[in-house]
N, C-alpha and C positions, 0 to 999 in steps of 0.2 A: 681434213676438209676445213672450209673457213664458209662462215658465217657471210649471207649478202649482207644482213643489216649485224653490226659488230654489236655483241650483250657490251653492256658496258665493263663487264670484266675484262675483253680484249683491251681495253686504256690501258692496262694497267701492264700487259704484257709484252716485252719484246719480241722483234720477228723472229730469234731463234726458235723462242718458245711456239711463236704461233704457229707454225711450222710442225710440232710436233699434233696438233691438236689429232691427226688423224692414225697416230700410234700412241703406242702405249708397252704395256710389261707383255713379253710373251709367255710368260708362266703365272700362275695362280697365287696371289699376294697371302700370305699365311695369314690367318683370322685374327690372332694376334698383333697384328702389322699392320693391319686396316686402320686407317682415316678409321676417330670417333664420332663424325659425325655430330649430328644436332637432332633437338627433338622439334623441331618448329616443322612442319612439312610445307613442301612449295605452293603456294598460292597458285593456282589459274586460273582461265576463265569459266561463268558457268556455266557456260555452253558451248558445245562444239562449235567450231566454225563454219565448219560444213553441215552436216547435220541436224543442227540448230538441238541436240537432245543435250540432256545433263552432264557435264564434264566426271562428275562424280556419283557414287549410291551416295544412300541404299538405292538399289533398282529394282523395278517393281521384279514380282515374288517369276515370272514366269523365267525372264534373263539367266543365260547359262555365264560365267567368264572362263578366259584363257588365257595365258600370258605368254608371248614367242618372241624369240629373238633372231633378227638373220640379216648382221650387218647394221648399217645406216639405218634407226629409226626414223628419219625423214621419209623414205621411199617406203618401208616398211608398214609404214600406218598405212598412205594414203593407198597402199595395194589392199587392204582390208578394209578401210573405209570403203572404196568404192563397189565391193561385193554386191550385186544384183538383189532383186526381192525382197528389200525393204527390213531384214534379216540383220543388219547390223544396227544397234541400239545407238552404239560409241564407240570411240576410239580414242586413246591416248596413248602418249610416249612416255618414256620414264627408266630407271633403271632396278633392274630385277637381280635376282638372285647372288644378292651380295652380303658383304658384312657389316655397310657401312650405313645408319639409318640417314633418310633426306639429305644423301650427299648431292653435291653441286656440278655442273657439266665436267666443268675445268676438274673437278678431282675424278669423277668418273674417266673423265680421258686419261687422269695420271696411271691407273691400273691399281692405285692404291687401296681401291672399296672395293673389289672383288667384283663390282657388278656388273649387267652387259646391257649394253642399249636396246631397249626390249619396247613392245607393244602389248599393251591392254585392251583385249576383244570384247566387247560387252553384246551378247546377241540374245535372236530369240530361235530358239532349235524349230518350230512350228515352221519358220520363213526360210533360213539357210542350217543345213546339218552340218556339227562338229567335222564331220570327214570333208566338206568343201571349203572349210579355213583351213585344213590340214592339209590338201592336196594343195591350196594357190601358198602356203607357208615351204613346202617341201620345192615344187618346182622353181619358186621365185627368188631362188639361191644357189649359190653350193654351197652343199651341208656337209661337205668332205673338206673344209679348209683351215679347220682346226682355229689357233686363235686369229683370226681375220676373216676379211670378205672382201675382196678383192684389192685398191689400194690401201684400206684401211686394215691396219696390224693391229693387235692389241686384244688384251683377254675382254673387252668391253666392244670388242666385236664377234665376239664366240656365238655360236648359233644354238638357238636354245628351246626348250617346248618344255614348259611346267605346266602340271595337269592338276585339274580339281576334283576329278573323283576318278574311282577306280575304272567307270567305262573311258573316260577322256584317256587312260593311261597303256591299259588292253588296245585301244586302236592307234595311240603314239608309236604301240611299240612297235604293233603289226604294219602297221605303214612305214615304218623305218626299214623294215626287214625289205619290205616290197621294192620299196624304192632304191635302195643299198643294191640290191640284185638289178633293177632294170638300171642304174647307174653304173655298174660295174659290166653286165651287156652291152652296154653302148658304147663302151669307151668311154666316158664322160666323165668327169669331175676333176680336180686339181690331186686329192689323195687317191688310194685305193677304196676306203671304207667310211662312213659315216661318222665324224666329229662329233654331232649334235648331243649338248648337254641333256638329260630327258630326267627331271627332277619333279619331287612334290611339290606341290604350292605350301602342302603347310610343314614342309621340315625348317620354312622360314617362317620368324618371327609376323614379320611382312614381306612378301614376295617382291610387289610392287612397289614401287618411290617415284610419283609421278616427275617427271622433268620440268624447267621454266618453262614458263608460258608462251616465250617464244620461241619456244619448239615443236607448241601443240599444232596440228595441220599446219605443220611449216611450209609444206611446198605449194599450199592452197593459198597463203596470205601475201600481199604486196610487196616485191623486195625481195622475196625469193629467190637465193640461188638453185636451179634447177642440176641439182647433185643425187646423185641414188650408185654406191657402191655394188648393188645385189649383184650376181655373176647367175642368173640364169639359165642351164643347162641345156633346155629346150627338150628336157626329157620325160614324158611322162610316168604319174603315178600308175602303175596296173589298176584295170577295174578293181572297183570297192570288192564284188564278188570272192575276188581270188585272192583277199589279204586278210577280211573280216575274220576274227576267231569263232574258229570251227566249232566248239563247244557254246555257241551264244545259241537259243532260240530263236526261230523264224521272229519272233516280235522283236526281240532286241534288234536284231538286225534291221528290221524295217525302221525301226525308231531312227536309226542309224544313216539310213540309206541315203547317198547326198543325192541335192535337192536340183541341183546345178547338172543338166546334161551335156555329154559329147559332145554337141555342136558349140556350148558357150564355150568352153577349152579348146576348140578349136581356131576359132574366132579371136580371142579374149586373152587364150592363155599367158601365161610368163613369155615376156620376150626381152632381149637385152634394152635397154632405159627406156620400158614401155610405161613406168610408171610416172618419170618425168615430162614424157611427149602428150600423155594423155588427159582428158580434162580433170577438174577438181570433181566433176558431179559421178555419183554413183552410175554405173553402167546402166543402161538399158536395156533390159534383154527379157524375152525376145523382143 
């Protein structure tokens, strides 16, 4: 993909190169081989653009986090920033579950840092539930396409879901199963079976490495190329009902229960570049 407004690192690079920006390695760079990286981390803004709340924590004590990957972080964010009910704190792009600390776009696109273009959820569980970032994460993709998402090739477009505690990871798993099954009923997806990396937040040092700043609500700022690779499936996740683990308690579950009804996914759900067509402002609903 290429950049509306060029970072000034495109100066420096010929059109073969630029050309590749939207591939990358299709196998997993050995840990050893990884780009060293730096310890300085990238400067942003300090505040959302949209949003207007803290680019960064600490967040106040109620805030859950998440970190997910599915393709183009441009489209990516702005499908979770825009999430209904007041429910999302933040949002940032960046690259996750790598080897490489505060690597740079240009090396993340090399495939060299292990990492993948990822989003950072900062929410509050009382306004939107874990299960209603997970169902617009799972539908807003194919999750069967191994390293890619649609024209974008490369292990740094691998689709990804790192969990921070052990319920975020019980209902990862269970909605993977659900969904792998209603994706494989439907005929749908590119593979037969679900790719999606499903990893701890803390078997890394740091999960997250936020990206330049002008990447942060990229498709919301002036100059904007209106680009979003996700591939969409148009298929739904099974009611929460019939995936929630059967051994939780009536309370866990409810804790759980997403907030977001029928009708918004009806209306709202994943559709092919509905996140480029639609406005910068968080939905409205009802």
């Amino acid at each position: 993909r290429h950049l509306g407004r060029e970072p000034p690192w495109h100066t420096l690079l010929n059109p073969s190169r630029r050309l590749l920006a939207g591939m990358g390695l299709l196998e997993m760079i050995p840990p050893e081989k990884a780009l060293k990286g730096r310890d300085q981390k990238m400067r942003v803004s300090a505040t959302h653009y949209v949003l207007g709340n803290p680019m960064e924590g600490p967040w106040p004590e109620n805030m859950k986090v998440f970190v997910f990957a599915n393709g183009c972080f441009w489209g990516s964010e702005k499908g979770a920033w825009r999430l209904p009910g007041g429910g999302i704190h933040s949002t940032a792009v960046g690259y996750a579950a790598g080897f490489t600390p505060n690597p740079t776009y240009e090396e993340a696109c090399s495939g060299r840092t292990g990492s993948t273009e990822a989003v950072q959820v900062v929410f509050d569980p009382e306004k939107i539930a874990f299960t209603d970032i997970l169902r617009w994460f799972w539908e807003s993709h194919d999750p069967t396409c191994g390293m890619g998402q649609g024209n974008d090739r490369g292990t740094q477009y691998r689709s990804g879901l790192y969990y921070f505690d052990e319920e975020q990871r019980q209902l990862v798993d269970a909605s993977k199963a659900a969904y792998e099954k209603a994706l494989q009923e439907s005929g749908k997806g590119r593979g037969q079976a679900i790719t999606t990396e499903i990893l701890p937040a803390q078997d890394f040092e740091t999960i997250f490495y936020y990206a330049e700043d002008y990447h942060q609500q990229y498709l919301a700022k002036p100059g904007a190329r209106p680009y979003c690779s996700a591939q969409p499936q148009q298929v739904s996740l099974p009611p929460y009902k019939d995936w929630v683990p059967e051994d939780w308690s009536d309370e866990l579950k409810a804790t759980h229960e997403p907030r977001l009804p029928e009708a918004f996914w009806e209306i709202h759900g994943p559709k092919p570049h509905c996140v480029i067509r639609s406005p910068n402002e968080p939905i409205a609903f009802p």
